[in-house]
LORO-66847 format. One record per atom (N, C-alpha, C, O): x, y, z. Coordinates in steps of 0.1 Angstrom, whole numbers, padded with zeros to 4 digits, always signed. Example, Ala and Ser with C-alpha at 12.3 -4.5 7.8 and 13.67 -1.06 7.14 Angstrom:
! LORO-66847
+0132-0057+0078 +0123-0045+0078 +0132-0033+0078 +0142-0033+0085 +0128-0022+0071 +0137-0011+0071 +0129+0000+0079 +0134+0011+0080 
***
This chain:
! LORO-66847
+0008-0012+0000 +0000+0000+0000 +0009+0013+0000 +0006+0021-0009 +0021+0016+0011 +0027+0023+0006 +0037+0024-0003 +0046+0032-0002 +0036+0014-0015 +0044+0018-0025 +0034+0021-0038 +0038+0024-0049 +0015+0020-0035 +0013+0026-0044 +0010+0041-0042 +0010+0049-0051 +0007+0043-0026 +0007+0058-0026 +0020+0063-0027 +0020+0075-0027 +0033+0058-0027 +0044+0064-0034 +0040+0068-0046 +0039+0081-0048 +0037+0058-0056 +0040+0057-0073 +0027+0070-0074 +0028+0078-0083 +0016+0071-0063 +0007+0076-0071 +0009+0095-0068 +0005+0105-0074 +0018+0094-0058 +0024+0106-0057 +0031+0111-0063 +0030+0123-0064 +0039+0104-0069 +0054+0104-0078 +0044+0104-0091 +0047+0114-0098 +0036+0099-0095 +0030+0099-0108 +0022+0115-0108 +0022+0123-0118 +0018+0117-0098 +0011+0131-0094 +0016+0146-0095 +0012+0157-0097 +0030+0139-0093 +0043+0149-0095 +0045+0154-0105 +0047+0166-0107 +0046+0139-0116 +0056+0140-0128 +0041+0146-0136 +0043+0156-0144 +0033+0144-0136 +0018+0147-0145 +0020+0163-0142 +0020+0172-0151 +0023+0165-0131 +0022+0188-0123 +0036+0193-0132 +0034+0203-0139 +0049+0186-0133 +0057+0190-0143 +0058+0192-0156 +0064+0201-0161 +0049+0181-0162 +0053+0180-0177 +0036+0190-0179 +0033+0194-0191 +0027+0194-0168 +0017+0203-0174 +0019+0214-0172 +0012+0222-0177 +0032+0217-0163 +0038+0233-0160 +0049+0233-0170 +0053+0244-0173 +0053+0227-0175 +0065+0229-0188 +0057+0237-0199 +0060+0248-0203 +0044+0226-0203 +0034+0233-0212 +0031+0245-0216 +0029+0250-0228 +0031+0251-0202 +0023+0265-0204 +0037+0275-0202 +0046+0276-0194 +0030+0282-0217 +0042+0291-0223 +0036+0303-0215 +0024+0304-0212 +0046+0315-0212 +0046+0331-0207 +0041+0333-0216 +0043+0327-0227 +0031+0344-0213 +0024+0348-0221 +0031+0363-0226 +0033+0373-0219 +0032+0363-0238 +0030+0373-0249 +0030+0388-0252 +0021+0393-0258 +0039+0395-0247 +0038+0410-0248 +0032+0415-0258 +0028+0419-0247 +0026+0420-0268 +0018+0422-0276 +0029+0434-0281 +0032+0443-0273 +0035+0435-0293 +0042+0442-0304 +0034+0458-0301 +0023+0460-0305 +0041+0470-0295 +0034+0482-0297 +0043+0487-0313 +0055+0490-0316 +0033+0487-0318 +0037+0497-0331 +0039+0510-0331 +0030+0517-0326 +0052+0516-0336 +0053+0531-0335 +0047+0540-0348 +0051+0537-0359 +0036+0553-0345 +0036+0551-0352 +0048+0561-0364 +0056+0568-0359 +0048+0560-0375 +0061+0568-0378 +0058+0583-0381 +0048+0588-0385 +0073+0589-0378 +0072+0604-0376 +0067+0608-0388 +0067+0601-0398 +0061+0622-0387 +0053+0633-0400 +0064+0634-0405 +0074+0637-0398 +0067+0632-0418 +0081+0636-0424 +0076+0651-0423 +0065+0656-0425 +0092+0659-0420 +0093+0671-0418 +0099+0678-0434 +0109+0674-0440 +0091+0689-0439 +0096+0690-0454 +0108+0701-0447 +0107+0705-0436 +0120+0703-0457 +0124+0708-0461 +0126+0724-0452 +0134+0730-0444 +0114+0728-0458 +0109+0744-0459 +0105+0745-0440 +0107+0754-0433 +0099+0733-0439 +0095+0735-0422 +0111+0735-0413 +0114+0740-0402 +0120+0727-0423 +0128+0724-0413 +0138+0736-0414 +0146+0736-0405 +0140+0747-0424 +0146+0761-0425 +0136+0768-0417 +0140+0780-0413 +0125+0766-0414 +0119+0778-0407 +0120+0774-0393 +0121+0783-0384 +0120+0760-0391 +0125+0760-0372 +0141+0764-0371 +0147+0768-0361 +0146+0762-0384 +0161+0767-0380 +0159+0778-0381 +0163+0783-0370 +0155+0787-0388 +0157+0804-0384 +0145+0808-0375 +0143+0820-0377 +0140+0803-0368 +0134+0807-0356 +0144+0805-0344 +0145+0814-0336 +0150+0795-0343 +0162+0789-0332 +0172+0802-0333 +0175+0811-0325 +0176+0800-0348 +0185+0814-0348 +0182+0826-0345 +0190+0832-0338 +0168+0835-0350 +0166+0847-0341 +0164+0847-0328 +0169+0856-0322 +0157+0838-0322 +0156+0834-0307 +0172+0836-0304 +0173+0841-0293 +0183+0834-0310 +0195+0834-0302 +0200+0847-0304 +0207+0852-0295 +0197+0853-0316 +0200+0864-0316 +0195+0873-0307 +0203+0879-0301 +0181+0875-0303 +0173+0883-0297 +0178+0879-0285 +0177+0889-0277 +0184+0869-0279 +0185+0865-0262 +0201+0870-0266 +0203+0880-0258 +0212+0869-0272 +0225+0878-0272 +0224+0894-0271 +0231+0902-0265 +0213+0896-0280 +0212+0911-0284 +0206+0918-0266 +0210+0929-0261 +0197+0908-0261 +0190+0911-0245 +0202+0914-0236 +0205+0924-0230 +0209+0899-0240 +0220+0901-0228 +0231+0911-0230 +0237+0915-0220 +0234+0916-0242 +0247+0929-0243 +0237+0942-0237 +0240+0949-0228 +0225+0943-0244 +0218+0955-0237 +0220+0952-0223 +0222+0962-0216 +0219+0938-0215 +0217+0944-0199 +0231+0948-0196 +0233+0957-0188 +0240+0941-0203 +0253+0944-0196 +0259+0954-0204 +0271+0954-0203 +0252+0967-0214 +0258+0979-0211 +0249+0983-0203 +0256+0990-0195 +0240+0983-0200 +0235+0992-0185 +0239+0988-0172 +0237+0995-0162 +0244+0976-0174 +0249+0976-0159 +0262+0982-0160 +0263+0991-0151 +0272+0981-0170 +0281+0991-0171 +0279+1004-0169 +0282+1010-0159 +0275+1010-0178 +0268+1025-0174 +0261+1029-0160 +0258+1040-0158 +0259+1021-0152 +0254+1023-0140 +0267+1020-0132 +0270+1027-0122 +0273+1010-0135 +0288+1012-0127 +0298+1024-0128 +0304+1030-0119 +0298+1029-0144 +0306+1038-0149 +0298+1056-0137 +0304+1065-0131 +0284+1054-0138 +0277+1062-0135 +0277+1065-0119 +0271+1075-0115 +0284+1056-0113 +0284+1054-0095 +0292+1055-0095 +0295+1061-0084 +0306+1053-0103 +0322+1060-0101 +0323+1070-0102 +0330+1075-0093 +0316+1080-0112 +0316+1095-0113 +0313+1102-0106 +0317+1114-0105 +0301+1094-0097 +0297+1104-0086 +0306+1100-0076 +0309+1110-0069 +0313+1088-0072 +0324+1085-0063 +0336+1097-0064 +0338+1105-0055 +0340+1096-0074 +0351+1109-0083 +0351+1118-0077 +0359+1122-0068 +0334+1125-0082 +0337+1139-0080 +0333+1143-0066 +0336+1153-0060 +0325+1133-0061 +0323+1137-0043 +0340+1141-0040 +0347+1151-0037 +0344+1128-0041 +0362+1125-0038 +0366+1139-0039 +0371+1142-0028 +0365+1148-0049 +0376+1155-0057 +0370+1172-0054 +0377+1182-0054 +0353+1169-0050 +0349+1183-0045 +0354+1193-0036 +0358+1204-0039 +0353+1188-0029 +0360+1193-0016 +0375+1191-0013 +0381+1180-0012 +0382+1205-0011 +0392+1205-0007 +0393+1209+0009 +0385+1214+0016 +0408+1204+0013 +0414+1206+0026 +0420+1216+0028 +0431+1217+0023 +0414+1228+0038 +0420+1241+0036 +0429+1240+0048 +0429+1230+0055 +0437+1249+0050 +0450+1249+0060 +0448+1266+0063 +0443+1275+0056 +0455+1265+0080 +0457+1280+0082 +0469+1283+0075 +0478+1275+0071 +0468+1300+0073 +0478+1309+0075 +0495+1297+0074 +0493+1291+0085 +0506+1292+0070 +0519+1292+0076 +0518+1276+0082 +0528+1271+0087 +0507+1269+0081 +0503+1259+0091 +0503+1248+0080 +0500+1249+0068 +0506+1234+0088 +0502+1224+0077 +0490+1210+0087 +0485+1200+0083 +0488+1215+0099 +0481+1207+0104 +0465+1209+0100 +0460+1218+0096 +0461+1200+0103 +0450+1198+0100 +0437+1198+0105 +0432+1189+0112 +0429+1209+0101 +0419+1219+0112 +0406+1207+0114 +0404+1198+0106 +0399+1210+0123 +0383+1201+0122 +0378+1197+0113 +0375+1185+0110 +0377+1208+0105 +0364+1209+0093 +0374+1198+0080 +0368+1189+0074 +0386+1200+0078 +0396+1192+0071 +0391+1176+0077 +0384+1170+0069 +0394+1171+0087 +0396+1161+0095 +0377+1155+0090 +0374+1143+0089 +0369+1164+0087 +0355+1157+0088 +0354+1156+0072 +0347+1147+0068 +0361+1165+0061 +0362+1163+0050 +0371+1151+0046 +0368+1145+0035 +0382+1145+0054 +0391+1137+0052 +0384+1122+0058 +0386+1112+0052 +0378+1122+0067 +0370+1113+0070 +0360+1107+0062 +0359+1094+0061 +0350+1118+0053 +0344+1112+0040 +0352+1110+0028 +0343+1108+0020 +0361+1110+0022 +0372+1109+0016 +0378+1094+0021 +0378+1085+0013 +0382+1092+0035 +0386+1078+0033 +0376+1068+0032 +0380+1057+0027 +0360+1071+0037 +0348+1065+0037 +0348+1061+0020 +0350+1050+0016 +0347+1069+0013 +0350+1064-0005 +0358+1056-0005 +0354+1045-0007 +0374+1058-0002 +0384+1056-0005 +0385+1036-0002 +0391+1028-0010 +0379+1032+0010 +0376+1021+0012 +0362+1013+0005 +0362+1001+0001 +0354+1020+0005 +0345+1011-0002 +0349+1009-0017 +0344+0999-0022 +0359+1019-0026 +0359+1020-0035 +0378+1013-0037 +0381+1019-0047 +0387+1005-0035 +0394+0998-0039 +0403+1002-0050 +0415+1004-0051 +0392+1001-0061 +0402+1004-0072 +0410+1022-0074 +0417+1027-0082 +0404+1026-0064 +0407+1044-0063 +0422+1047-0062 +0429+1042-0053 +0425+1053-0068 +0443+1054-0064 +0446+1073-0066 +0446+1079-0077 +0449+1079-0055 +0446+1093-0053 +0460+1097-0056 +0469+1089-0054 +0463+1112-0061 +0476+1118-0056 +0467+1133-0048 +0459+1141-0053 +0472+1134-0038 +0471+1147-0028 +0481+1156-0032 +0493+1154-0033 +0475+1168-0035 +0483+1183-0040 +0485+1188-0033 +0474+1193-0030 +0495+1194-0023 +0497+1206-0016 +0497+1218-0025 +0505+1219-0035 +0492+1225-0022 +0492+1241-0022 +0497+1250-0011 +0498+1247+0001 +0500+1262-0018 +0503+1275-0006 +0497+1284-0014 +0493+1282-0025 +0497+1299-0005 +0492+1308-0012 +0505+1320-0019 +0515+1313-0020 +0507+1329-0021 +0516+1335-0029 +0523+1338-0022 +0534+1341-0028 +0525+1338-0006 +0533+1345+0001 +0547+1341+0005 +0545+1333+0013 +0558+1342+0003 +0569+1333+0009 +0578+1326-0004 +0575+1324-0016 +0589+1324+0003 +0598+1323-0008 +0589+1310-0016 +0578+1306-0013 +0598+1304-0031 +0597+1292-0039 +0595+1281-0031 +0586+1275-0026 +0615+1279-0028 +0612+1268-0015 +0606+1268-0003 +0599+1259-0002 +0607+1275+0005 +0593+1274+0016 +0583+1270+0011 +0577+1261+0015 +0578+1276+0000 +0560+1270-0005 +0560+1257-0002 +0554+1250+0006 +0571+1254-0014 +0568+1240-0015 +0571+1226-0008 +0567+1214-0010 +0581+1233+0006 +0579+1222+0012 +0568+1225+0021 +0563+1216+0028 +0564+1236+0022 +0552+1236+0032 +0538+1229+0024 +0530+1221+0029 +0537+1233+0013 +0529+1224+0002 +0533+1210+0003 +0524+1202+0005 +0547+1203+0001 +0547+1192+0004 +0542+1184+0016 +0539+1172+0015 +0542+1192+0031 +0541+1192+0045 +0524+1188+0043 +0519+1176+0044 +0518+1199+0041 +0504+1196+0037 +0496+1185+0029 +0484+1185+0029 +0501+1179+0023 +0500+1171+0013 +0499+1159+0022 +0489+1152+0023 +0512+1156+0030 +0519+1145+0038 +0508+1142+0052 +0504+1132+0058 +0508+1156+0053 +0493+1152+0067 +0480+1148+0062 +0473+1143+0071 +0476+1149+0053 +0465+1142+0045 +0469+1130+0045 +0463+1123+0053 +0478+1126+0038 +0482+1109+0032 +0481+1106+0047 +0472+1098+0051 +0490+1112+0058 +0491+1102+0070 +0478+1101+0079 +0475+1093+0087 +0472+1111+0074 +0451+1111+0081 +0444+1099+0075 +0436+1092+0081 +0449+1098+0060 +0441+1087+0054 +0444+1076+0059 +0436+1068+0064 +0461+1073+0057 +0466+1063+0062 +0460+1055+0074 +0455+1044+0075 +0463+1067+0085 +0453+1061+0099 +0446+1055+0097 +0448+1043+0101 +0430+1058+0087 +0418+1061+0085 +0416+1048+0079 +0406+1041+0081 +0427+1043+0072 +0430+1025+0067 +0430+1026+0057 +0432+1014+0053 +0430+1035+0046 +0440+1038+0030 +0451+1033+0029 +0459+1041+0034 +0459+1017+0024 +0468+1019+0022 +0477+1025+0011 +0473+1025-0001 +0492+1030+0018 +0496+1039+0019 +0500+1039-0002 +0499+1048-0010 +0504+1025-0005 +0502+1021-0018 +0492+1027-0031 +0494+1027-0043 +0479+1032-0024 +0470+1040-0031 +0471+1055-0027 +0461+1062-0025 +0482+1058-0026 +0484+1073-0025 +0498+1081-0026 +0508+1078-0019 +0498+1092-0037 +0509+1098-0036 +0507+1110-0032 +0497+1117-0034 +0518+1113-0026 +0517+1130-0026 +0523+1140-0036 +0530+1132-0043 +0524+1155-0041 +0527+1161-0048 +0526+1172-0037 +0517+1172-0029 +0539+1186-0039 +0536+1196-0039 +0536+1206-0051 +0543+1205-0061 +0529+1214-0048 +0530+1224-0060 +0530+1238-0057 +0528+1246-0066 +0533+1243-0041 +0537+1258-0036 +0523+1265-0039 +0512+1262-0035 +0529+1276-0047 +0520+1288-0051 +0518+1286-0062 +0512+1295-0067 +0524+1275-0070 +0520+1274-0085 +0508+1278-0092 +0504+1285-0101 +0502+1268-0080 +0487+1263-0094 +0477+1271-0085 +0476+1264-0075 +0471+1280-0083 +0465+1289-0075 +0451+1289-0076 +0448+1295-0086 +0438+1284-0069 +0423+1281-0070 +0418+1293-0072 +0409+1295-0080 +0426+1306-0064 +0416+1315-0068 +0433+1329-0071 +0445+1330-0067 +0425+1335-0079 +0438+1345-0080 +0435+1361-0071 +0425+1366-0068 +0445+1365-0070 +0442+1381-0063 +0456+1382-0055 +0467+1378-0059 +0451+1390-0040 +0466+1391-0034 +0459+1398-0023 +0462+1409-0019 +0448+1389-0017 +0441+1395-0007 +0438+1387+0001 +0437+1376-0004 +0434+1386+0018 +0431+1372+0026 +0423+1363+0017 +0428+1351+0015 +0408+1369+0011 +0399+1357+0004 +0411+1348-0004 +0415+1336-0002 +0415+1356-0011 +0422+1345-0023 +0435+1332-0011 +0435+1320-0010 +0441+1341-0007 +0448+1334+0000 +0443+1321+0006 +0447+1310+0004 +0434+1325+0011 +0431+1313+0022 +0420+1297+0009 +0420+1285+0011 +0415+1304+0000 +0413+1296-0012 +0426+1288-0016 +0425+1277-0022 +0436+1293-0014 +0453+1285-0023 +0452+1277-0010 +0448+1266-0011 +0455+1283+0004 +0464+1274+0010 +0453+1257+0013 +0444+1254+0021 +0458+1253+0004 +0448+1239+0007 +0457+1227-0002 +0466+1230-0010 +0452+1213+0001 +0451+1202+0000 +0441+1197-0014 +0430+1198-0011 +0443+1191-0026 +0434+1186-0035 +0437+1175-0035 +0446+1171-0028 +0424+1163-0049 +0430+1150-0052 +0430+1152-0064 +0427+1162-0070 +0434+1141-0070 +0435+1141-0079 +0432+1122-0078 +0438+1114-0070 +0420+1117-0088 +0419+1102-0090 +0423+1094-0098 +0420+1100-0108 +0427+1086-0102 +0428+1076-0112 +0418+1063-0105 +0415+1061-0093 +0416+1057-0116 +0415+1039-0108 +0419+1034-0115 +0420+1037-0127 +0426+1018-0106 +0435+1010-0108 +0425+1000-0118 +0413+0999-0119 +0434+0995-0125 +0428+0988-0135 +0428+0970-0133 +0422+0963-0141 
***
């Protein structure tokens, strides 16, 4: 008895194999593509010259922004400049130190002078007519030198700045009376920027 429910097991077996061999996976079904619109000729120059003004028009966008951002850079240096260059540092009488109202002028002066980096100044001394050649000019040079060493403090380095004297040469205002005088005895800049 148990060797026919062996055989009938084993026959039971081999019947479940040879009817799972049978059955094939079933079938993905073929998707058909269907095929592309042929593209004529004339369609396919007109998508290329639409691509092309499209590039042109987004080149031509971007040089317009970037001269106005230039011009607006160019346009914030000039007012940097000439704030810089407005105001001069007046000096007493014989004197090369450096009065209050100088010290609050030299203070906005190095206020530019740092946020602005590429600025590279020369300081002018002046004198007014009075007094020999050489005296002017070193006292013009003296004046010049107390500026640079105000800025210096102030955190200008000393690399973005020269001095120059120029005496009684180059004269702001002319005459030979206190007004004029006290107009010469002063301090200018002069800017460049570093490239």
């Amino acid at each position: 008895m148990k060797k026919i429910l062996l055989l009938t097991i084993s026959a039971a077996a081999a019947f479940a194999m040879v009817a799972c061999s049978k059955n094939k996976p079933p079938v993905n079904p073929v998707v058909k593509e269907e095929p592309a619109a042929a593209v004529s000729a004339e369609d396919s120059a007109a998508i290329a010259k639409a691509k092309a003004d499209s590039l042109e028009k987004a080149r031509l966008e971007a040089e317009r922004l970037e001269a106005e951002r230039l011009e607006a850079e160019r346009a914030r240096v000039e007012k940097l400049i000439n704030e810089l260059m407005s105001d001069d540092v007046y000096f007493d009488f014989d004197k090369s130190e450096l009065t209050e109202k100088a010290k609050e002028i030299l203070t906005q002066v190095g206020d530019i002078l740092l946020k602005e980096p590429r600025f590279v100044i020369v300081v002018e001394g002046h004198t007014d007519a009075r007094g020999t050649e050489d005296y002017n000019m070193t006292l013009g040079s003296k004046r010049a030198m107390k500026v640079k060493e105000f800025l210096s403090a102030y955190g200008v380095a000393n690399e973005r700045m020269e001095t120059v004297s120029y005496g009684k040469e180059k004269p702001k205002a002319a005459g030979e009376n206190e007004e004029a005088y006290a107009q010469n005895r002063r301090a200018n800049f002069k800017v460049n920027i570093k490239k």
